[in-house]
C-alpha positions as a Python dict, from the first residue, in 0.01 Angstrom:
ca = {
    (1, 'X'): (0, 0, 0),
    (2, 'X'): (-351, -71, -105),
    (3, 'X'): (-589, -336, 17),
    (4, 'X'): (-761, -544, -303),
    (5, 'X'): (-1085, -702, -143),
    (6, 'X'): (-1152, -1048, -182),
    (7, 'X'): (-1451, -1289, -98),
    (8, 'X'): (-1443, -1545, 117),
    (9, 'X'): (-1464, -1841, -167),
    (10, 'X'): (-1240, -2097, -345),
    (11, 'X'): (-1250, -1931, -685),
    (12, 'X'): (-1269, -1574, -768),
    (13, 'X'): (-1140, -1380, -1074),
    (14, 'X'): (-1186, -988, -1108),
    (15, 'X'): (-1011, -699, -1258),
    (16, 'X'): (-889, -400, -1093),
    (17, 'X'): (-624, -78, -1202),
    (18, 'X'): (-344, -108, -996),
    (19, 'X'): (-75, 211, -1045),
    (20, 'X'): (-251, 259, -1389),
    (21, 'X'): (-239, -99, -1498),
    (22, 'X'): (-561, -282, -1618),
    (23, 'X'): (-508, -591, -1418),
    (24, 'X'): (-694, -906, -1429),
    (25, 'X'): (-628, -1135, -1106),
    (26, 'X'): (-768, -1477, -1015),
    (27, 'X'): (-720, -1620, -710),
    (28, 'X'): (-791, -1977, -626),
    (29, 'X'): (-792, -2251, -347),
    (30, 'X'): (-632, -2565, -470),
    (31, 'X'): (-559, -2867, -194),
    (32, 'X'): (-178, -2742, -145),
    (33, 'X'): (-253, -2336, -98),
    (34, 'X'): (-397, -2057, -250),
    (35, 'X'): (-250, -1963, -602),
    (36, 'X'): (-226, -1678, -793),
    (37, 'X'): (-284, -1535, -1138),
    (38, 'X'): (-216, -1195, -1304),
    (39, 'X'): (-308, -1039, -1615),
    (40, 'X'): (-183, -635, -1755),
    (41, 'X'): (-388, -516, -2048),
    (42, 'X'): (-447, -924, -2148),
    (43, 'X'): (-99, -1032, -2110),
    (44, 'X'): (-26, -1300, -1862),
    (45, 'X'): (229, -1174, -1623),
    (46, 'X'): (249, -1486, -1397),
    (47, 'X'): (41, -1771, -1338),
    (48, 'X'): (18, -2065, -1070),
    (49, 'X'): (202, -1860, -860),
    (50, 'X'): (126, -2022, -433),
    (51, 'X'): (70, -1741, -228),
    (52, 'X'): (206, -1774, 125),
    (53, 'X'): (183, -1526, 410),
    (54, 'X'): (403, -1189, 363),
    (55, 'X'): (605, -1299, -2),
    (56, 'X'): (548, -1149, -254),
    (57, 'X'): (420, -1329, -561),
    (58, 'X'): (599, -1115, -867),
    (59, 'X'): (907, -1036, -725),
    (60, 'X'): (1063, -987, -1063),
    (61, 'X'): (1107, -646, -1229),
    (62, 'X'): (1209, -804, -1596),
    (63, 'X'): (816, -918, -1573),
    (64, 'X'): (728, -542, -1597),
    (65, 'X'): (424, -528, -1377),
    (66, 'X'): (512, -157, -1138),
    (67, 'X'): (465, -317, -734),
    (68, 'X'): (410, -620, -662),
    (69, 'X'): (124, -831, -480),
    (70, 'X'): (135, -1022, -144),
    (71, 'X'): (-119, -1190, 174),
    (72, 'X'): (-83, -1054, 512),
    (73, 'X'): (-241, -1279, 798),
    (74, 'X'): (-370, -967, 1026),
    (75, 'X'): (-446, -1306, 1324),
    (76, 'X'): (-112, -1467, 1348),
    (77, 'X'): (165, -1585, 1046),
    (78, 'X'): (-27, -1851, 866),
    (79, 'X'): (-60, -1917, 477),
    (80, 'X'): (-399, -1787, 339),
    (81, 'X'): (-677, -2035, 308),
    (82, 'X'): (-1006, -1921, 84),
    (83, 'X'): (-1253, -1916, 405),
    (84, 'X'): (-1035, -1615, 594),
    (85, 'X'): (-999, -1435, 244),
    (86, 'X'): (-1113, -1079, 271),
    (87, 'X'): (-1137, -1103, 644),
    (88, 'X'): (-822, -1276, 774),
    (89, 'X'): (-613, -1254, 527),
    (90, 'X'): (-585, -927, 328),
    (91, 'X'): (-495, -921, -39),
    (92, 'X'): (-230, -566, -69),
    (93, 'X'): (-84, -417, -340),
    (94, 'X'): (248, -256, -288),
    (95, 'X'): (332, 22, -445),
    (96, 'X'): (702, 69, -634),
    (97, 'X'): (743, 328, -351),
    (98, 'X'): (687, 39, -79),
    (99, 'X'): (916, -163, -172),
    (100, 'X'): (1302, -129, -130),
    (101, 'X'): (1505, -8, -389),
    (102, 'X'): (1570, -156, -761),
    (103, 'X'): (1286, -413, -665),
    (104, 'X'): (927, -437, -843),
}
């Protein structure tokens, strides 16, 4: 598992390697949640996906992104909002090894 930092603001795109992928993420506060959108080498793997505490937002091995993404509240069980980003809410990557078996 690896912590991605985030800022505490509405809108906020920036790359990162992830497991040897060149991934391009932007995350964004919209009036119903916090949403979701990942690049690998330029090629949209999902987009618009609401991000809501402890699921995880690929979830599909056919997409062919290795892991998978998710929020963790570390003050209670609540859906992240874009003023506890960073702080309350961390932003993890989960490696193929962290997850159970046949998944991401």
């Amino acid at each position: 598992m690896q912590i991605i930092p985030l800022n505490p603001v509405p809108s906020q795109t920036f790359a990162v390697q992830l497991d040897g992928q060149n991934c391009q993420i932007n995350i964004y506060q919209k009036f119903y949640g916090i949403f979701c959108d990942l690049y690998v080498n330029g090629n949209m793997v999902i987009a618009g996906a609401l991000c809501l505490n402890l699921t995880r937002i690929v979830r599909s091995l056919y997409l062919g992104f290795i892991g998978d993404l998710a929020f963790l509240d570390t003050q209670g069980s609540t859906d992240p909002y874009y003023t506890g980003l960073g702080v309350r809410y961390q932003f993890i990557y989960l490696e193929a090894s962290d997850l159970p078996s046949g998944v991401g």
